[in-house]
C-alpha positions as CSV (number, residue, x, y, z in Angstrom):
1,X,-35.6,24.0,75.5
2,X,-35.1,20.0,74.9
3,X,-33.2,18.5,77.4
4,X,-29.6,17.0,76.1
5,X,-29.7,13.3,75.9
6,X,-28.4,11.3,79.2
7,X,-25.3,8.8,78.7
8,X,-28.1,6.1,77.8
9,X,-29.9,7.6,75.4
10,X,-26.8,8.3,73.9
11,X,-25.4,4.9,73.3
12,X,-29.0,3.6,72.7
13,X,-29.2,6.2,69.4
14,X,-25.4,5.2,68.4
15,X,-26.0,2.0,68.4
16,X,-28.9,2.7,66.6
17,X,-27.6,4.6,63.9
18,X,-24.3,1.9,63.8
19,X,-27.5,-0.5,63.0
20,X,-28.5,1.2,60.8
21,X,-25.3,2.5,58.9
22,X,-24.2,-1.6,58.9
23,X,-27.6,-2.3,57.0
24,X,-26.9,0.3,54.6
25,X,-23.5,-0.8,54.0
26,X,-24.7,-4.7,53.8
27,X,-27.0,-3.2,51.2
28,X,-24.5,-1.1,49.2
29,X,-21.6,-4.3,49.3
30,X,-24.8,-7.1,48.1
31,X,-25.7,-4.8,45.1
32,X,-22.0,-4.1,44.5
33,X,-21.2,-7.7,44.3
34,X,-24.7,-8.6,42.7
35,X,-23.4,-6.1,39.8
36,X,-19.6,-7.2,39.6
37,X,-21.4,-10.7,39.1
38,X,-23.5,-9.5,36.6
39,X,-20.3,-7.9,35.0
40,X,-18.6,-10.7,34.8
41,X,-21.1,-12.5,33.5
42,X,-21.6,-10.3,30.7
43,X,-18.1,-10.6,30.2
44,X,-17.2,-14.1,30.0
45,X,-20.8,-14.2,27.9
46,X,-19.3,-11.7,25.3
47,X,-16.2,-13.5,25.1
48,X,-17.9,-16.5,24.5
49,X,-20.0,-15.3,22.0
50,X,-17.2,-13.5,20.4
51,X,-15.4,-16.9,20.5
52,X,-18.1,-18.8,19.5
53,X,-18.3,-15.9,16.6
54,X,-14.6,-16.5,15.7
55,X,-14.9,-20.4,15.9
56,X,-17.8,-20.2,13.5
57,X,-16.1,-17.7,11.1
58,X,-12.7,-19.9,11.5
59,X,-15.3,-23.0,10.5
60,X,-16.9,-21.3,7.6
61,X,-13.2,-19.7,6.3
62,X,-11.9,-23.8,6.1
63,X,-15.2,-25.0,4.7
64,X,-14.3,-22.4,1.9
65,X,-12.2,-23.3,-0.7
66,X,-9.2,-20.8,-1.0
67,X,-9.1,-19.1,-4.7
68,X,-6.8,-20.7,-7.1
69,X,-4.4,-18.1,-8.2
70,X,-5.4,-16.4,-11.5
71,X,-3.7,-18.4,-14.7
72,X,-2.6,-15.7,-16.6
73,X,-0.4,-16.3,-19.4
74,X,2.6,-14.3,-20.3
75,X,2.2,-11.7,-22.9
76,X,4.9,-13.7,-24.7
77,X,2.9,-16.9,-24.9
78,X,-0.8,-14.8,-25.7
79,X,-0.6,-12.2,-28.5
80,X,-3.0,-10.7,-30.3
81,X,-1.9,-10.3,-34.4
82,X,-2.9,-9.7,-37.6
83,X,-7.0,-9.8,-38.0
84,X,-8.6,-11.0,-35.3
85,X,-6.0,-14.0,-34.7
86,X,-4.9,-14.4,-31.1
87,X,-2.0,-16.8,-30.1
88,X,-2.9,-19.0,-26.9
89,X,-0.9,-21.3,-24.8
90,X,-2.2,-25.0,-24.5
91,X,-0.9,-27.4,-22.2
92,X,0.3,-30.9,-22.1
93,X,0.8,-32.7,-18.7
94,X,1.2,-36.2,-18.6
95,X,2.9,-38.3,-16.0
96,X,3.3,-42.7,-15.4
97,X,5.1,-43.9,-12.6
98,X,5.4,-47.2,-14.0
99,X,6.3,-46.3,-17.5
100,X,8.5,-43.5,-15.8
101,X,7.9,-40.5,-17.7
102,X,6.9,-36.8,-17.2
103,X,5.8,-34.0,-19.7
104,X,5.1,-30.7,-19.5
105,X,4.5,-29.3,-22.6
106,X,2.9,-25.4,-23.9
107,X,2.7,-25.5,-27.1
108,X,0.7,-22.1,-29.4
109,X,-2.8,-22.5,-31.2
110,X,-3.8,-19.6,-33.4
111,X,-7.7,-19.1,-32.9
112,X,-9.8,-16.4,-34.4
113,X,-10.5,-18.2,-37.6
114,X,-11.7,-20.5,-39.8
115,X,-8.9,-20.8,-42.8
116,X,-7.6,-24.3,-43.5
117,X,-4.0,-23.2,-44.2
118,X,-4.2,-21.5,-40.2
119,X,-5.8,-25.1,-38.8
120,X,-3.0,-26.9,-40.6
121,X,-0.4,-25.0,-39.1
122,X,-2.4,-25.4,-35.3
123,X,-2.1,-29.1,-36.8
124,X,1.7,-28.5,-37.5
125,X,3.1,-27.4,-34.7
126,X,1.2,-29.7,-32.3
127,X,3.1,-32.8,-34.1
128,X,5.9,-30.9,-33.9
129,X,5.7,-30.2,-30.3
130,X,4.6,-34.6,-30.0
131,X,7.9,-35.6,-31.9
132,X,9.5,-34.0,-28.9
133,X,7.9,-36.9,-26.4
134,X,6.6,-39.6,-28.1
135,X,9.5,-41.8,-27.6
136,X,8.9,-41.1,-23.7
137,X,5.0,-43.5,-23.8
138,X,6.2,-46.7,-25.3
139,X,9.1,-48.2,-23.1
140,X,10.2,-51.3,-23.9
141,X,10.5,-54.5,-21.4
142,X,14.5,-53.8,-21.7
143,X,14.0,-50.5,-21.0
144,X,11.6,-50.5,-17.8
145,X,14.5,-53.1,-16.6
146,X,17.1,-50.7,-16.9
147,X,14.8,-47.7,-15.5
148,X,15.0,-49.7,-12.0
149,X,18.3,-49.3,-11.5
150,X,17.8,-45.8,-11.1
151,X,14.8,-45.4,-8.7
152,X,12.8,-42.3,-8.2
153,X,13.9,-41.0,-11.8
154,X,11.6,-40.0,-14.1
155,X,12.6,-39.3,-18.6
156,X,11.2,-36.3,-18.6
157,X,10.2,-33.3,-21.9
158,X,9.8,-29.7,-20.0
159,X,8.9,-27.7,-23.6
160,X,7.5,-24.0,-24.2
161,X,7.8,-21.1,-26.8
162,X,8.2,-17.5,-27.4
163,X,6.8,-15.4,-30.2
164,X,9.4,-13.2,-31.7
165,X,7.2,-12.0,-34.6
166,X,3.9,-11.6,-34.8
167,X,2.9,-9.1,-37.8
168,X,-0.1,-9.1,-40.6
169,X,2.3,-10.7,-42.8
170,X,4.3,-13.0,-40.8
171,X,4.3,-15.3,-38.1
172,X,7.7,-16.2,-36.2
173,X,7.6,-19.0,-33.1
174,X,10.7,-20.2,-31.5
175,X,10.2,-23.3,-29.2
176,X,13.0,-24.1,-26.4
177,X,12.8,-27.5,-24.6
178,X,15.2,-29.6,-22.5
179,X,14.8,-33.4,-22.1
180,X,16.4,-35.8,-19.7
181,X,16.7,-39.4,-20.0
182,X,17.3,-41.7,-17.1
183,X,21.1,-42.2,-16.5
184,X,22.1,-39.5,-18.9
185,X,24.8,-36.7,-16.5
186,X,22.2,-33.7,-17.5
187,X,19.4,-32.7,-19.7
188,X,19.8,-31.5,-23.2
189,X,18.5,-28.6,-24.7
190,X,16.6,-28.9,-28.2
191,X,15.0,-25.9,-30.1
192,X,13.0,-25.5,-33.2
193,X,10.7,-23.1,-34.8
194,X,8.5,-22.2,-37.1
195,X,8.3,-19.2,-39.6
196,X,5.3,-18.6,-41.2
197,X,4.2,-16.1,-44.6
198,X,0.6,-15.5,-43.6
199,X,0.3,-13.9,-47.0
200,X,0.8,-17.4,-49.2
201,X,0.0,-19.9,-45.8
202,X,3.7,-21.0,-46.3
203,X,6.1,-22.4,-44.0
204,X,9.1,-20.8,-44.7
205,X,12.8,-21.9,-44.8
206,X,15.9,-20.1,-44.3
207,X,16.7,-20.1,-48.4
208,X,13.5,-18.4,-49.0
209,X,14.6,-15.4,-47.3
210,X,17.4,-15.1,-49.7
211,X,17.4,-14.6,-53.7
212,X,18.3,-17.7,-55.6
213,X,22.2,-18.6,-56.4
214,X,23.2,-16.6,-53.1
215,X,25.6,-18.6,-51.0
216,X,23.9,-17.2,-48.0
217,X,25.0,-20.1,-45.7
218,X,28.5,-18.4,-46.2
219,X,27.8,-15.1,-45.3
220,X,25.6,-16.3,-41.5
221,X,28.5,-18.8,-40.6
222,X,31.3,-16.4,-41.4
223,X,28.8,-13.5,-39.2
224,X,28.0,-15.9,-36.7
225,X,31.7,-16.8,-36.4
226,X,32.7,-12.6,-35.7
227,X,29.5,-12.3,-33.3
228,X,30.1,-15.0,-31.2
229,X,33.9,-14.4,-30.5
230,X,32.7,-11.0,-29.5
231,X,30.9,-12.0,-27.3
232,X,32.9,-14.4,-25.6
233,X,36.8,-13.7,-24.8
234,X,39.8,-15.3,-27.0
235,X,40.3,-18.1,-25.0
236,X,37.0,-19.5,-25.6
237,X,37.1,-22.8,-27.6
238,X,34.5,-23.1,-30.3
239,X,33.3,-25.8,-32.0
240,X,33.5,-24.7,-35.8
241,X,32.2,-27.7,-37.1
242,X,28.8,-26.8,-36.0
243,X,29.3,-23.1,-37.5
244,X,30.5,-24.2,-41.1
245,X,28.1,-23.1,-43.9
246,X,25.7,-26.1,-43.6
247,X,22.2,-26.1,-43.5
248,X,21.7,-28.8,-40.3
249,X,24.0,-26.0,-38.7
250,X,21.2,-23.2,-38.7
251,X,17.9,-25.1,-39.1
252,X,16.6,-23.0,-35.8
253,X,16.2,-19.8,-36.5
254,X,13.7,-16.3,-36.2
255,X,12.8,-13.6,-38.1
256,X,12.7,-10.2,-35.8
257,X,11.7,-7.0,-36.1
258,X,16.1,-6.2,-36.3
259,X,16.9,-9.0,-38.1
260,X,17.3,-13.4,-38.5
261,X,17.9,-14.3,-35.5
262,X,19.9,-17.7,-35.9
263,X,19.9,-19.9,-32.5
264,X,22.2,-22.4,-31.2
265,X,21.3,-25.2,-28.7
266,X,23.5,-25.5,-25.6
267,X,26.4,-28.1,-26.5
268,X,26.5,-27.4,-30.0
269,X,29.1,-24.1,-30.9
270,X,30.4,-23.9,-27.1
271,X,31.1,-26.0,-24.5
272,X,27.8,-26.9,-22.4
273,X,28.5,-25.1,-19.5
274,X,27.9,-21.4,-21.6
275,X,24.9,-23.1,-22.1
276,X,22.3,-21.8,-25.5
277,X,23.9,-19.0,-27.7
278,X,22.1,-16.7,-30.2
279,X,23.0,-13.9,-33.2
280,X,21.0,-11.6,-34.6
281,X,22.2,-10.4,-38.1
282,X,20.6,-7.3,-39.1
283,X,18.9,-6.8,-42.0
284,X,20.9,-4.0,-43.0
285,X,23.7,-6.9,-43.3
286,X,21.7,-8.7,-45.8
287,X,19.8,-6.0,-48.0
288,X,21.6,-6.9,-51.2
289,X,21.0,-10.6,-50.6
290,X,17.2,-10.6,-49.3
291,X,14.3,-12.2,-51.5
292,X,12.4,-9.5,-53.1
293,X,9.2,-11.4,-52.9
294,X,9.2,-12.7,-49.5
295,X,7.2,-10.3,-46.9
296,X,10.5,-10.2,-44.9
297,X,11.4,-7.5,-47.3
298,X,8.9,-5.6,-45.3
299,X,11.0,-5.1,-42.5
300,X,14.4,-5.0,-43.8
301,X,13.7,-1.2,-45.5
């Protein structure tokens, strides 16, 4: 039978295993701290890499050139017609600070083909769409004097189109512009178009829609007159010089698939502030009077 330890053996072996639990425990706290050191290590490395990773990514991302947003033009300004022809916006942008003008010009070109009578018209309406600016490049001395009275203001063309018509037979563009000139109170509006019988290659005015001897003039002012007082109250004050039945009167017009489509410029039939006003006459208005043998007569049955 062992003997029970005496008082001194007693301390001796607590003190030894106190020893040796305190060892242990140095042990277990050093490789506790070794591996939150390790930890944290780790850690600030990953975050520096993944900083280091997003620095480099932020780096490449500005060394790339964003995208340029797509051009697309509007359906109205690109239009596929008649065989294999396509209508395609080209642009005009041309700026001098010292001759103090800015344009900013779209103007149509029909591609697709070959035929003269369609490269004479692309020819057409360019100098048509010129006429517009041209007397914006060539300043004189008198004028550049007078243009520095009003710093920091530019003449300025802003011009673009819309296709109304575009059929096998017939081609209808109406262009809309405003121009400003330096000292004027506001811009003016100016429109034009073109009408075109793909059939002959003709450019076609307003009295070719009609038979010959018709007083047609008579008949679209006296419409005009009814449409636009519908659409505008009583009170409204018109300016009936600029509907009488003369031809300067309704030199911008459309054909459409309901009808002519007569426009008028913003100033001309109402004050400026109702700014541009447009009628459509129907072709059922104008059966009797239509030309027989222009491709209009297409559309008006």
């Amino acid at each position: 039978m062992p003997f029970p330890p005496t008082s001194s053996q007693s301390l001796c072996a607590t003190r030894s295993f106190g020893i040796k639990n305190m060892k242990l425990l140095l042990i277990l706290l050093s490789l506790f701290f070794v591996a939150c050191s390790q930890h944290q290590q780790d850690t600030v490395a990953v975050a520096h890499n993944d900083s280091k990773q997003s620095n480099e990514a932020k780096n490449q991302n500005e060394n790339v050139p964003a995208p340029s947003p797509a051009i697309t033009p509007t359906p109205e300004l690109n239009i596929a017609f008649g065989k294999g022809l396509r209508i395609v916006p080209k642009d005009i942008k041309l700026e001098n600070q010292k001759l103090r003008y800015k344009i900013n010009v779209t103007y149509p070109q029909i591609e697709g083909t070959k035929n003269l009578r369609i490269l004479n018209l692309n020819h057409r309406m360019k100098r048509l769409v010129s006429e517009q600016y041209r007397w914006l490049l060539n300043p004189t001395k008198e004028d550049l004097r007078y243009f520095q009275k009003h710093p920091d203001i530019f003449n300025s063309v802003n011009l673009t189109y819309e296709v109304p018509l575009a059929m096998d037979d017939l081609l209808s563009i109406y262009f809309e512009g405003y121009i400003y000139g330096i000292g004027a109170a506001h811009s003016a509006q100016i429109s034009f178009s073109v009408n075109y019988d793909l059939r002959s290659g003709k450019l076609l005015k307003l009295a070719d829609m009609f038979k010959p001897n018709i007083n047609y003039l008579q008949v679209i002012s006296q419409y005009c007159s009814n449409d636009l007082a519908k659409q505008h109250s009583a009170n409204k004050l018109f300016f009936t010089e600029d509907l009488a039945p003369k031809a300067k009167n309704y030199k911008s017009w459309n054909i459409t698939r309901e009808g002519i489509k007569i426009n008028f410029d913003a100033c001309s039939v109402l004050a400026c502030s109702e700014g541009q006003q447009s009628v459509t006459i129907p072709f059922a208005e104008m059966k009797d009077m239509l030309n027989p043998n222009s491709a209009i007569i297409l559309y008006a049955k």
